[in-house]
N, C-alpha and C positions, 0 to 999 in steps of 0.2 A: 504494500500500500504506500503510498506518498507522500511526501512533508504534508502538512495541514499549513493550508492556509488564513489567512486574517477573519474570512466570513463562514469560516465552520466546516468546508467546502476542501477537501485532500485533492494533489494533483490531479488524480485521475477525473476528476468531476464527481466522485461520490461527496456523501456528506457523511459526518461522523455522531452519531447517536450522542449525545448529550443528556447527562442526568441534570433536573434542575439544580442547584445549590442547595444544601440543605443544612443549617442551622443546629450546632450542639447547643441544647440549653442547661445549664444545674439545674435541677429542681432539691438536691440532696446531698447529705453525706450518707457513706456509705452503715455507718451509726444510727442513723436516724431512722433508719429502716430494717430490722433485726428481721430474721429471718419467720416468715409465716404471716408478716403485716405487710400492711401496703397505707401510702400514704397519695394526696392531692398532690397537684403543683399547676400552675398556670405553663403551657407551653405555646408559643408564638399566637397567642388571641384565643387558644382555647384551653379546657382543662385535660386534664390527663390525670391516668393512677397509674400512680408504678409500685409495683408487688416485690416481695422479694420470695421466691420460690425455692425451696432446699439451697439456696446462698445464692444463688440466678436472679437478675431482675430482668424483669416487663415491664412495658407501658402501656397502655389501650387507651383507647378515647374517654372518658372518666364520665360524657353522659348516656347513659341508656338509651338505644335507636326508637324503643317501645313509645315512652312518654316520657323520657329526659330526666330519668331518675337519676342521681348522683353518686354512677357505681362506688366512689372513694369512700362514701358515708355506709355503702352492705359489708357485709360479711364475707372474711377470705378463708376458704378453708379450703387448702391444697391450695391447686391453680385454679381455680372454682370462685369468683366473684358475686355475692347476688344482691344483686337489686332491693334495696330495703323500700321501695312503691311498691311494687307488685310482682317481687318474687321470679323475675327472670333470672336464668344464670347461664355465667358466660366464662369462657375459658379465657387468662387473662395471658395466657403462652400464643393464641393464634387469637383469640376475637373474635373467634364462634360460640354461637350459640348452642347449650349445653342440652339448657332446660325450660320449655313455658307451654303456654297453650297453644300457641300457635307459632307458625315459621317468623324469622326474623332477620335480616341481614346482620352479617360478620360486626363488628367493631371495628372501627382503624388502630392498627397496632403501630411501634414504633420501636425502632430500634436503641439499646440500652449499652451504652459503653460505660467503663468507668475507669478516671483518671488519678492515680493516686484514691483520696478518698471519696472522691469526687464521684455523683453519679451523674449522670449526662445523658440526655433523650434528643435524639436525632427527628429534625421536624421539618 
């Protein structure tokens, strides 16, 4: 393939697939989140929970797709999030939906690094 040029555009005339930019934010130390809790945080204009799973953390969308319950304020037990409105449950590793009466789309999930003690949600 070709040097890349100025407009995105490699010699040959292809173009090269671009991810948008995407935003580390803290929400956390890695203390503040002991393992089998999950806590809020505001990320880029929305809220998020980030769990910490057998020492793993996630993030998921933090409101319910159902009626905008505020998964961070249910219950975590395992990777298992629920809904303290009305009892949805949602895996906070993918962002599917576990458990409810009816079908529901995924959650948006989000990627979790962490730096030093730092924890950090990709947005």
């Amino acid at each position: 393939m070709g040097a890349e040029q100025d407009d995105g555009k490699v010699e040959d005339g292809s173009t090269l697939d671009r991810q948008p930019s995407l935003t580390l934010y803290p929400v956390a130390r890695v203390g503040d989140v002991p393992e089998g809790t999950m806590i809020g945080a505001e990320v880029a204009g929305g809220r998020v929970l980030v769990a910490n799973v057998g020492g793993q953390f996630f993030a998921m969308k933090a409101e319910c797709n159902h009626r905008g319950g505020p998964l961070d304020e249910g219950a975590l037990e395992g990777n298992v999030v629920t809904c303290p409105l009305h009892g949805s449950k949602w895996d906070v590793k993918t962002g599917n939906l576990i458990e409810f009466v009816r079908p529901l789309p995924p959650e948006p999930t989000y990627k979790v690094s962490v730096d030093g003690e730092q924890i950090l949600v990709e947005a």
